[in-house]
Structures are given as structure tokens and as C-alpha cells.
N, C-alpha and C positions, 0 to 999 in steps of 0.2 A: 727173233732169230733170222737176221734177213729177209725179212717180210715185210712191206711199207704197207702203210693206210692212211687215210686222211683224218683218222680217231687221234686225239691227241693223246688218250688215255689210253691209248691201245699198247700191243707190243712194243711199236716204232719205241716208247721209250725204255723200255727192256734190256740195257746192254749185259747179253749173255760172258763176254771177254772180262768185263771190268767185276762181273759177279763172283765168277769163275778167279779171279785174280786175289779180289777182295777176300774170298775166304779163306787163303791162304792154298787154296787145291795144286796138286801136283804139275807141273810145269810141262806142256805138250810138246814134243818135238817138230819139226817139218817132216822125218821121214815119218813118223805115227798115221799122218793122215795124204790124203792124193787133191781135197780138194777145201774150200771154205767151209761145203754144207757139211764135209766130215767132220770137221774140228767144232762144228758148230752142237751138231749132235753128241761128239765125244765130251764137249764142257756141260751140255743139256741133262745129257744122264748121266753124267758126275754127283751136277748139281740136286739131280733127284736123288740121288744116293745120300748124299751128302745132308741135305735137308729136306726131305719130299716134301714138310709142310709150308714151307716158305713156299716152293717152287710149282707146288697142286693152283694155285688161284691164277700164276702167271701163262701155266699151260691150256687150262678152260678157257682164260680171256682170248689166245691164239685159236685153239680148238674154235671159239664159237665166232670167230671173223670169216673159218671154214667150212664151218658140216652145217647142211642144212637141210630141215626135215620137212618132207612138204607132204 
């Protein structure tokens, strides 16, 4: 979701647009959103709506490039 890493297997290959596309999901307008990270989170919780189980493994692999428990 716009986030880079040097992980090959990470997000960076994740395209959320082409996901969002591919399942046929409802088509976003330019006024719906004001910026990338909006559009990017309105296709993200589509796509949990849409199928949370497909989308639960792609979100932990992000989650865990972030939170860290010391």
C-alpha cells in the first residue's frame, strides 16, 4: 500500500489497484477521495470486506515490517 522495503516478498509486491480492479469492485471516483493514501485505504477495506480471508495474511505481512515489540 505504498510502502517500499528491500523484502522481495514483502508488500512492495502487493498491488492494491490491480486487486481492487481484478475483483471486479465498484469503480472510485477522484472526487470520493482528496489524496493516494485515501484511495488506497478506501480499495484496502473494500478488499477486507470483500474477502477478509484472502486479505488477513497480506495485512500481518505490512503490520509486521511495522510494530515492534521490545
Amino acid at each position: 500500500m505504498g510502502c517500499t522495503t528491500s523484502d522481495a516478498t514483502g508488500p512492495k509486491n502487493f498491488n492494491i489497484g490491480s486487486e481492487y480492479n481484478n475483483r471486479g469492485l465498484p469503480a472510485i471516483w477522484s472526487q470520493d477521495y482528496q489524496n493516494e493514501f485515501e484511495k488506497e485505504v478506501y480499495m484496502t477495506i473494500n478488499l477486507i470486506r470483500n474477502d477478509p480471508k484472502y486479505m488477513v495474511p497480506h495485512i500481518k505481512s505490512i503490520k509486521s515490517k511495522f510494530v515492534h515489540t521490545d
